[in-house]
N, C-alpha and C positions, 0 to 999 in steps of 0.2 A: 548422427551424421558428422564428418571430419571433413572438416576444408584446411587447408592450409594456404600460406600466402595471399591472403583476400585482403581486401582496402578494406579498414575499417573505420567506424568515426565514433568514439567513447564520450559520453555525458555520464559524469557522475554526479547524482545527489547524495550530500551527506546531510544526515538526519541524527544528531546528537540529542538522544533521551538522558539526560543525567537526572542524580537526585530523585528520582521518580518516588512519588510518595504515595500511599495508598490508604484509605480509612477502615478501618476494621471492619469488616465485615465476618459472617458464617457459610452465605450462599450466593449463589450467582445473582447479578444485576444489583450488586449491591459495592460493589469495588469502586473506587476513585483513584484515579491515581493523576500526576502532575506532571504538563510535558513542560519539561523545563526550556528546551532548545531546536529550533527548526530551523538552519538559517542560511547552508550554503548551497550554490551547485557550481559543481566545475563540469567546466567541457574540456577535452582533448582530443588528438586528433592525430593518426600516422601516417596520414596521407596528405599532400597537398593538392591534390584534386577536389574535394570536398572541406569544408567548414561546417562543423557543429556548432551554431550560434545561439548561447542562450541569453533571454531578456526579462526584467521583473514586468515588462509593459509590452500590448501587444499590439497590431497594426502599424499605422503610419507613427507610431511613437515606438516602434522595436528597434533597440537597438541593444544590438549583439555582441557577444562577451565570451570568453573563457571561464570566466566566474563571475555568478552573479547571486541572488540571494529567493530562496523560495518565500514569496511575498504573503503574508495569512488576508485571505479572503473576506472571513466570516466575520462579525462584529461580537462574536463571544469571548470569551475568557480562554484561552489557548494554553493555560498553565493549569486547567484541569480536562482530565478524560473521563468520562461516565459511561457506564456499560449502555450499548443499544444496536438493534441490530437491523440489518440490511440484507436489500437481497438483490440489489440494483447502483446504490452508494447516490439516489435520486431522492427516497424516501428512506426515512431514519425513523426505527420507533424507538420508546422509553418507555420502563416499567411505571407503573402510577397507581397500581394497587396489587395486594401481596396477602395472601394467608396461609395461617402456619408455615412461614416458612418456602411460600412458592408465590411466582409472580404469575397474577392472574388478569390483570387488567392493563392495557397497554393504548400510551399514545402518540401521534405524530407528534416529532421532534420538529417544531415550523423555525425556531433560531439558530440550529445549528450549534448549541450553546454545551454540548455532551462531547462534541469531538474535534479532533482539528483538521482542517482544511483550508490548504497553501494550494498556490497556483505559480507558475513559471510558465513563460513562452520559448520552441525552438525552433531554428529553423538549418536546415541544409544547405549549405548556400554554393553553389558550383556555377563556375563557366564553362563553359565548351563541350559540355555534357551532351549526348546526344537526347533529345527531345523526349526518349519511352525510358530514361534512367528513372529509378528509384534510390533508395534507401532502405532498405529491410533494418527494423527496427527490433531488440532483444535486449531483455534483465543480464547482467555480465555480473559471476560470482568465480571470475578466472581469477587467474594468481596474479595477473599485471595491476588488478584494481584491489586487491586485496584482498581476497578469494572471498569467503561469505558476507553474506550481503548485510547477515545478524551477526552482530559478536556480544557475546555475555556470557559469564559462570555462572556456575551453577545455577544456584539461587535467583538470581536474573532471567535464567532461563523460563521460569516459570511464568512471570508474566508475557514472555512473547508465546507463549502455547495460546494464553486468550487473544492476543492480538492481532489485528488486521490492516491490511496496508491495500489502498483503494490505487487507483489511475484511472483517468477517465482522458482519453487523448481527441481533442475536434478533429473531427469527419470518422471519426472510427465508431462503427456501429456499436460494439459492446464495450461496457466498462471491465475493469480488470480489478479481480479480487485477491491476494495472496495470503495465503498463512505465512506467520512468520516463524513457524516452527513446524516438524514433524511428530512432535516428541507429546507425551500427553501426564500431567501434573499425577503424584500419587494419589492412589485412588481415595485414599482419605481426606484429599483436596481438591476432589472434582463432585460436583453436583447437578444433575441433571433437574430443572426445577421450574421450568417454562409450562405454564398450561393454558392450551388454547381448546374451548371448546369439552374443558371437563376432563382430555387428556395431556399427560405429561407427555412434552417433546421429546422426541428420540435424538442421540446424538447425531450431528449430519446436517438436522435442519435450522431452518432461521425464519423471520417472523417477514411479514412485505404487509404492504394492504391492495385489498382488490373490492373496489366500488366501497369503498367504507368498511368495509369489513377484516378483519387481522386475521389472518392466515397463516397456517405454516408452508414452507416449501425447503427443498434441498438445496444446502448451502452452495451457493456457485466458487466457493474459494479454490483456487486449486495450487499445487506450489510453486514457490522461485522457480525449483530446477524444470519445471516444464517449458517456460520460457527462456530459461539464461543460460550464457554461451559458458563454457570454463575450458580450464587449461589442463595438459599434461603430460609431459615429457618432452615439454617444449612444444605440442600441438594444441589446435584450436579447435573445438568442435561445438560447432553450431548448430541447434533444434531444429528443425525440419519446417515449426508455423514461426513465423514471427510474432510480435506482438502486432505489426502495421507496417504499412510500407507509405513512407511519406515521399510525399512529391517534392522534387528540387525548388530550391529557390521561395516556399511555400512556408508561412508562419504556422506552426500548430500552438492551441493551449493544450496546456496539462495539467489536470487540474491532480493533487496529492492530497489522499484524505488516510488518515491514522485515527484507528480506532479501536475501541475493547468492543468484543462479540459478546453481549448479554446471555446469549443461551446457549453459547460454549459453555461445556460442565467445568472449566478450567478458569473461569472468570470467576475466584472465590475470595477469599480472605489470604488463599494463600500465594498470590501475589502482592503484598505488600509489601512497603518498601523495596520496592526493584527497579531498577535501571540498567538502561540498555543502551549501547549504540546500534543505529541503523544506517547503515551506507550504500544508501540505493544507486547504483549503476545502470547505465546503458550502452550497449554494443550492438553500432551497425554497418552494415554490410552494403557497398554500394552493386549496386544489380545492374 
């Protein structure tokens, strides 16, 4: 869909993975790798009817910024990543028993201690707005913020095939899952090696639990470009669903989680040593 001349209001997260180190490994669920840096978010804005206001702190202690800093939530170690997988970004599991070569026995991840998880607060801030205004809220991989959302060569590239990039925004019913790549590892570097139940996982799915029991289901990741706005020939074309439509004047958290997919066949040995920058954007639309 193509809109052109719309009010818009831009938050950018930049998310600097450098140095990213990883342990040797052969097969899936066995990677580590080291997030070395999570630290900014800027807000901008090309309208002066709206404020995109972000804050490391939320409620009656929010106070809002152009730049501010994604705060880590969790009391783990945020300078390592360990493969685990999700199917909600609520419940995390981890490999915990393995034979020949395939991860067979799996448990709830209860510290959070595998992945990282940052939080920022935003909020929309307008006067004179009529009462039924919104915000339509979208991923922005246009050419004004820097076009894609992943930048990395080659070799880099390979670790974001396994990786995942969570969002979870308050009052919005569902969480949000993204691949951070289209593209899939050679196939001498991908392994399919998940067994639940006696069978090996098919590509696609990922692990959840249901009343104590570990299950597989189909991955809910879907990509950037389904949500985010981009540029071209000087026009703006915006997605048809947003990601949410936030109410004026109204504080949202956000919670940002980064993590390796254990039962992606691309979470092998051959992402080691890889580093990436991730510069996650947003573009909205006031309605």
């Amino acid at each position: 869909m193509k809109r052109t001349k719309i009010s818009v209001i831009l938050a950018v997260f930049s998310i600097c993975l450098c140095s990213v180190v990883l342990v040797a490994a052969t097969y899936a669920w066995f990677s580590s790798n080291q997030l070395v840096s999570t630290s900014r978010v800027e807000g901008h804005t090309d309208t002066s009817d709206v404020q995109l206001l972000i804050s490391e702190l939320g409620g009656e202690q929010f106070k809002g910024s152009q730049v501010s800093s994604i705060v880590q939530v969790n009391l783990s170690d945020s300078e390592k990543l360990l493969p685990v997988s999700t199917a909600d970004l609520a419940v995390f599991l981890q490999n915990t028993n393995t034979l020949s070569d395939y991860a067979i026995g799996f448990t709830k991840v209860s510290d959070e201690s595998r992945y990282y998880h940052g939080r920022v607060y935003i909020m929309a801030k307008a006067e004179g707005q009529r009462s039924d205004a919104h915000l339509l809220l979208y991923l922005d991989q246009s050419t004004s913020t820097g076009g894609a959302l992943v930048n990395s060569d080659d070799k880099e590239q390979l670790m974001l095939n396994a990786a995942r990039l969570g969002l979870v925004i308050s009052d919005v019913s569902k969480p949000y899952i993204f691949y951070l790549s289209d593209e899939e590892n050679p196939t001498a570097d991908r392994m399919a090696n998940t067994v639940i139940d006696g069978n090996v996982l098919e590509e696609g799915q990922v692990l959840t639990m249901q009343q104590d029991k570990i299950i597989a289901v189909p991955d809910p990741a879907v990509p950037l470009s389904q949500y985010s706005v981009s540029t071209s020939g000087g026009n703006t074309f915006v997605p048809q669903e947003p990601l949410c439509k936030l109410e004026l004047n109204k504080v949202y958290q956000v919670d940002v989680y980064f993590y390796l997919e254990g039962c992606d066949p691309d979470c092998t040995d051959s992402i080691s040593y890889d580093g990436s920058n991730l510069h996650l954007a947003f573009f909205g639309v006031l309605e």
